[in-house]
C-alpha positions in Angstrom: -86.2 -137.0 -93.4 -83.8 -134.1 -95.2 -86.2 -134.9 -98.5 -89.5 -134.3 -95.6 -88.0 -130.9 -94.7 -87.4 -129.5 -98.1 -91.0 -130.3 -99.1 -92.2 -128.9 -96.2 -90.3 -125.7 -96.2 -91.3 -125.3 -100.5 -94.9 -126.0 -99.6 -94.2 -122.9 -96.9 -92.5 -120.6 -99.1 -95.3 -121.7 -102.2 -98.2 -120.6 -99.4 -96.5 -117.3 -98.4 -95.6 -116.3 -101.7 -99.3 -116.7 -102.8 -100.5 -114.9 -99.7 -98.2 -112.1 -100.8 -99.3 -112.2 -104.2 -103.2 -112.0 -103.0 -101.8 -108.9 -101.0 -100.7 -107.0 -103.6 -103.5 -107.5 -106.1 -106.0 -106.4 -103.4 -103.5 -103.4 -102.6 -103.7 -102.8 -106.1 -107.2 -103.0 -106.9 -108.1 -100.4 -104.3 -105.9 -97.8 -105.5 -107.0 -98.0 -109.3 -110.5 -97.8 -107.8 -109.4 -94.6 -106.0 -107.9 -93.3 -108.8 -110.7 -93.8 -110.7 -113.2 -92.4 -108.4 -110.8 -89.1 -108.3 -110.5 -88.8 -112.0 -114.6 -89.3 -112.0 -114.3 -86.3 -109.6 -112.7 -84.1 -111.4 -114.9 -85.0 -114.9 -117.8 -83.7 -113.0 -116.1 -80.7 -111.6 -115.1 -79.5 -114.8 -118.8 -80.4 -116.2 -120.1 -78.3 -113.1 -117.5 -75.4 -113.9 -119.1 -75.1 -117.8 -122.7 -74.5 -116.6 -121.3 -72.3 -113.4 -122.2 -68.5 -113.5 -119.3 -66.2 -114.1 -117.4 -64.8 -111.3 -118.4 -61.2 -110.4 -116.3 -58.6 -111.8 -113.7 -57.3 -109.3 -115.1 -53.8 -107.5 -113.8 -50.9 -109.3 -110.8 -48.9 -107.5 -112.0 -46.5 -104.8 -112.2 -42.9 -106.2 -109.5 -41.1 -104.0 -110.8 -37.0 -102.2 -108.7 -34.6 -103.0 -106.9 -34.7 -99.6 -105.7 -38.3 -100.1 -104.9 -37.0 -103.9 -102.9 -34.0 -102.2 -101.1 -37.1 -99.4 -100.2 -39.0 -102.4 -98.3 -36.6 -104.6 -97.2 -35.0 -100.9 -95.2 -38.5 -100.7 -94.0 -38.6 -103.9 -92.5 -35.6 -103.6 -90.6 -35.8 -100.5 -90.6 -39.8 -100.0 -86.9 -40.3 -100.7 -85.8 -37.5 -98.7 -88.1 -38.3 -96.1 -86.6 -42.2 -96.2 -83.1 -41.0 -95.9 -83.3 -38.8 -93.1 -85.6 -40.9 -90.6 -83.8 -43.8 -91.5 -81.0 -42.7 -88.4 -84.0 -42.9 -86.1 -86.2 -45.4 -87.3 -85.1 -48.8 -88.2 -85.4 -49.7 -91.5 -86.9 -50.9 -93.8 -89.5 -47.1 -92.9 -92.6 -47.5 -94.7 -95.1 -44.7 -95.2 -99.4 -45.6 -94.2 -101.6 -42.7 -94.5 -103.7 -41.3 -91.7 -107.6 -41.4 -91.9 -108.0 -38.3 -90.5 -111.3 -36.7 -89.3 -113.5 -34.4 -91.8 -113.3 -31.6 -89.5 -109.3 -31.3 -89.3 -109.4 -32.4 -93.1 -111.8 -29.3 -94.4 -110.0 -26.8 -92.1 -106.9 -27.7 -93.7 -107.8 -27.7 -97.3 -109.8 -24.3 -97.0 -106.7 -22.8 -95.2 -103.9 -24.3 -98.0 -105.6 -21.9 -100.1 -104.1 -19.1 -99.2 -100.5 -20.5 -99.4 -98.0 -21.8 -101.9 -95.8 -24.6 -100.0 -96.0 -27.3 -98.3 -93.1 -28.2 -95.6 -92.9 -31.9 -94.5 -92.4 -31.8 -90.8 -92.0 -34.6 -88.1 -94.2 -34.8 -85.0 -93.8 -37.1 -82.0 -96.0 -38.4 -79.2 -97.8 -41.3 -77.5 -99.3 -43.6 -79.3 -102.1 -42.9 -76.6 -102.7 -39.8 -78.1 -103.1 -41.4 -81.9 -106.7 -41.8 -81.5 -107.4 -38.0 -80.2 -104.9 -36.9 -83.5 -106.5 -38.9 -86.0 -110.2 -37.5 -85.3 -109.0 -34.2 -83.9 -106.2 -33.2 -85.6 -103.2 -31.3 -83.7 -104.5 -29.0 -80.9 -102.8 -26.3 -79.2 -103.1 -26.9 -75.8 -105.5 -24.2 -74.4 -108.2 -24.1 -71.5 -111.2 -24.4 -74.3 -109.5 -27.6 -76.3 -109.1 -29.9 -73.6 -105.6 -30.8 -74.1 -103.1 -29.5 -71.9 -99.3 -29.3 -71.8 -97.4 -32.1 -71.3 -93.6 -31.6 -72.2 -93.0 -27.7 -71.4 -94.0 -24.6 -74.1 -90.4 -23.1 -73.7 -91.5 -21.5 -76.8 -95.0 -20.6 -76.4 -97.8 -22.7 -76.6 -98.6 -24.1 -80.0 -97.7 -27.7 -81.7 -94.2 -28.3 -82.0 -92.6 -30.1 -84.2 -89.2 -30.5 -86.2 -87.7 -30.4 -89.7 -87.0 -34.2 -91.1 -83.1 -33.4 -90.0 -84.0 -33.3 -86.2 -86.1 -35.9 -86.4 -84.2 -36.9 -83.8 -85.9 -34.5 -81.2 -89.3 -35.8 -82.2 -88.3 -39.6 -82.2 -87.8 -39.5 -78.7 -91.6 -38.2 -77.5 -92.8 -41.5 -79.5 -93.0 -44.8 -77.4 -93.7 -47.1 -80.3 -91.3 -46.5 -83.3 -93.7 -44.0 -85.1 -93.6 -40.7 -86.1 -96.2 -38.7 -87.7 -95.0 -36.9 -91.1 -97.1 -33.7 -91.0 -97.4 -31.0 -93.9 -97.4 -27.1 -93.3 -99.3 -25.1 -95.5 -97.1 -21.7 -95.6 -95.6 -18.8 -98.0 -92.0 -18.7 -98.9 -91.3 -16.6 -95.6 -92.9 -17.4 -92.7 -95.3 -15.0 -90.6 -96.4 -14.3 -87.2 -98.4 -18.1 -86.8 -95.0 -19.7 -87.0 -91.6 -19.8 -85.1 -88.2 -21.2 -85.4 -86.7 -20.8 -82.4 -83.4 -22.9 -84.2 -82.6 -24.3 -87.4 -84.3 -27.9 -86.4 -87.5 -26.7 -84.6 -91.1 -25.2 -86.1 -93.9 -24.2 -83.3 -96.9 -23.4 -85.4 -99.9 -21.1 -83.3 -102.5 -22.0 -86.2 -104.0 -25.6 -85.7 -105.5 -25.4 -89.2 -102.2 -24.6 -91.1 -100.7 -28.3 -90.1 -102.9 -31.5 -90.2 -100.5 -35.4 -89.8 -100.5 -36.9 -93.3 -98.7 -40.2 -92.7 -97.2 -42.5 -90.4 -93.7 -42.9 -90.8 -93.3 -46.5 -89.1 -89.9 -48.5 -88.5 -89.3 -52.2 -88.8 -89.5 -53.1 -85.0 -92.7 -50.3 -83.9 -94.7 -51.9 -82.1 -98.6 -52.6 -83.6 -101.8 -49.8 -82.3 -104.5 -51.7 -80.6 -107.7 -51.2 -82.0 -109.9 -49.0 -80.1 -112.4 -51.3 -77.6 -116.3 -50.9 -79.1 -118.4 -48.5 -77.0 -120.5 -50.3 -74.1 -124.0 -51.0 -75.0 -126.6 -48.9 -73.6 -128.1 -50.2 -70.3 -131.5 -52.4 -70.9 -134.4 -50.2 -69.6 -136.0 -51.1 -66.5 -140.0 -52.4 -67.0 -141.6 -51.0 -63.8 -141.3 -49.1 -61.0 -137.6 -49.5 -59.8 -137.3 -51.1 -56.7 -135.9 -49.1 -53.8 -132.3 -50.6 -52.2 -131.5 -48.9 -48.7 -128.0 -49.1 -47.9 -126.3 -51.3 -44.8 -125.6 -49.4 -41.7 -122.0 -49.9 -42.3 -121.7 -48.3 -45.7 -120.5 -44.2 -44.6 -121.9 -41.5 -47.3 -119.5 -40.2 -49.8 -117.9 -36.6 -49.6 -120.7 -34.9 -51.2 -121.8 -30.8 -51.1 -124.6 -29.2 -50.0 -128.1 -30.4 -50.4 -126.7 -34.0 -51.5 -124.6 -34.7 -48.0 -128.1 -33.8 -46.3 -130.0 -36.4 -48.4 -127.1 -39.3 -48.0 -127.2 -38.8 -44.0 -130.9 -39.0 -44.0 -131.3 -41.9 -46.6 -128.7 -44.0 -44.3 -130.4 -43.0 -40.8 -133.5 -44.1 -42.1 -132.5 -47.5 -43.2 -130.3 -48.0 -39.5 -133.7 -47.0 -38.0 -135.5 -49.8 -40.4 -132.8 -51.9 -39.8 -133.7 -51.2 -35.5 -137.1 -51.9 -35.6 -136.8 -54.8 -37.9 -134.2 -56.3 -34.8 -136.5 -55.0 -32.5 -139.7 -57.2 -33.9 -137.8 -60.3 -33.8 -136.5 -60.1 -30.4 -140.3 -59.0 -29.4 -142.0 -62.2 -31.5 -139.3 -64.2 -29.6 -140.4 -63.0 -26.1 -144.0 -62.5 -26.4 -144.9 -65.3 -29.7 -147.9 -63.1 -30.8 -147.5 -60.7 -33.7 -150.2 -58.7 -32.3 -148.5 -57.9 -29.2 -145.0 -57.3 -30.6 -146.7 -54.6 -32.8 -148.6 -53.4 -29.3 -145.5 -53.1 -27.8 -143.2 -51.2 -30.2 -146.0 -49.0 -30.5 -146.3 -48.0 -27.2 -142.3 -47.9 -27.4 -142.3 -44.8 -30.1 -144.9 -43.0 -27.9 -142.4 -42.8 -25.2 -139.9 -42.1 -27.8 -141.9 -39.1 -29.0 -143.3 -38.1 -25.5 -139.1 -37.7 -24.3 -138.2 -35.7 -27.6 
């Protein structure tokens, strides 16, 4: 019986192991096919490659206008000093982006820079709600004719104020979103009537197109600008007459002047007085049951009307 088992359990082991072997040769057959098929792959890719047309040659670099020529060596010169002394307010790492500024604030200033020898980096903080207006704009001194009005006092007069990169400080806390704009002032050696420093730390210039925002000066924690929303399309024109919607009785005119109150009342007291007769019909149909006589009747009902007014 012990001689039984040991057969049986050989002729076992004998079957697995040649189960396992049939395993393995399978398992090995498929990945030298895949192999092959992948090294087929790449044969024809690199066939494909030789006949392939060239890649395009990169675009050649953007020719820079003199204003972003006049940014960049603006940068250059005062980058370190600028680095050091808005790093207190800014957190750092500070990197510089420069502005796309609007062609009307951009010519203005480059006409006007004729006339003058230096150009003073100054800082300038405000909302970053007011970034779009700046960027197309430029600075505006608040005035009747501009649009823009004072916001934060004109202790000094009203003109733009900013500071010297010292007092950056002052500026830094106007901004709401870790980003201060690095302006250049196109002035002489000694300053003139269009300019006043009422202490070391503060400019107020009175001449819009002496100062235009070169760069943003933007710390490691500002938070991102949303990009302006796309202007809603036009409204699809309407084919045909347009038809005419009267108003509920409930709906009260709006505070109006004039000539346009007048028109409101009467537009609203002629659709209660449809909205009457239109109640008055039904309840008239309902009684009598003959169009004809419910069209009798309220007729003879506005000749009374008529006859007591």
């Amino acid at each position: 019986e012990m001689h039984d088992v040991q057969e049986a359990k050989k002729g076992f082991l004998w079957i697995l192991a040649n189960k396992r072997a049939e395993l393995n040769t399978k398992e090995y057959f498929r990945t030298e096919e895949l192999r092959k098929q992948r090294l087929e792959e790449e044969r024809l890719a690199r066939e494909a490659d030789k006949f392939a047309a060239p890649p395009p040659p990169p675009p050649p670099p953007k020719e820079l206008t003199p204003f972003e020529k006049l940014c960049d060596s603006f940068l250059e010169q005062h980058e370190q000093m600028l680095t050091q002394e808005l790093g207190r307010v800014l957190v750092t790492p500070i990197r510089f982006e420069r502005i796309e500024m609007g062609r009307y604030p951009v010519d203005s200033f480059m006409f006007k820079r004729r006339q003058y020898t230096v150009l003073e980096p100054l800082i300038h903080g405000t909302r970053a709600h007011n970034f779009p207006s700046i960027f197309s704009r430029g600075l505006v001194i608040p005035t009747r004719g501009s649009g823009v009005s004072v916001v934060n006092g004109s202790a000094h007069g009203v003109g733009i104020y900013t500071t010297r990169p010292p007092s950056a400080a002052t500026s830094r806390g106007y901004s709401d979103i870790g980003r201060l704009l690095v302006c250049a002032l196109a002035r002489n050696d000694k300053d003139d009537v269009s300019i006043k420093r009422p202490n070391s730390g503060v400019a107020v210039i009175f001449e819009e197109a002496r100062v235009i925002p070169m760069f943003q000066a933007i710390g490691a924690n500002a938070l991102t600008l949303d990009p302006p929303l796309p202007p809603p399309p036009p409204p699809a024109p309407v084919k045909g007459r347009a038809k005419k919607v009267y108003r509920p009785r409930s709906l009260k005119p709006t505070v109006k002047l004039g000539l346009d109150i007048r028109r409101e009342r009467r537009h609203i007291r002629r659709a209660q007085v449809q909205d009457t007769r239109r109640e008055q019909h039904q309840r008239l149909a309902a009684q009598f049951g003959s169009p004809s006589l419910v069209h009798i009747v309220s007729f003879l009902d506005r000749s009374a009307a008529r006859k007591r007014r």
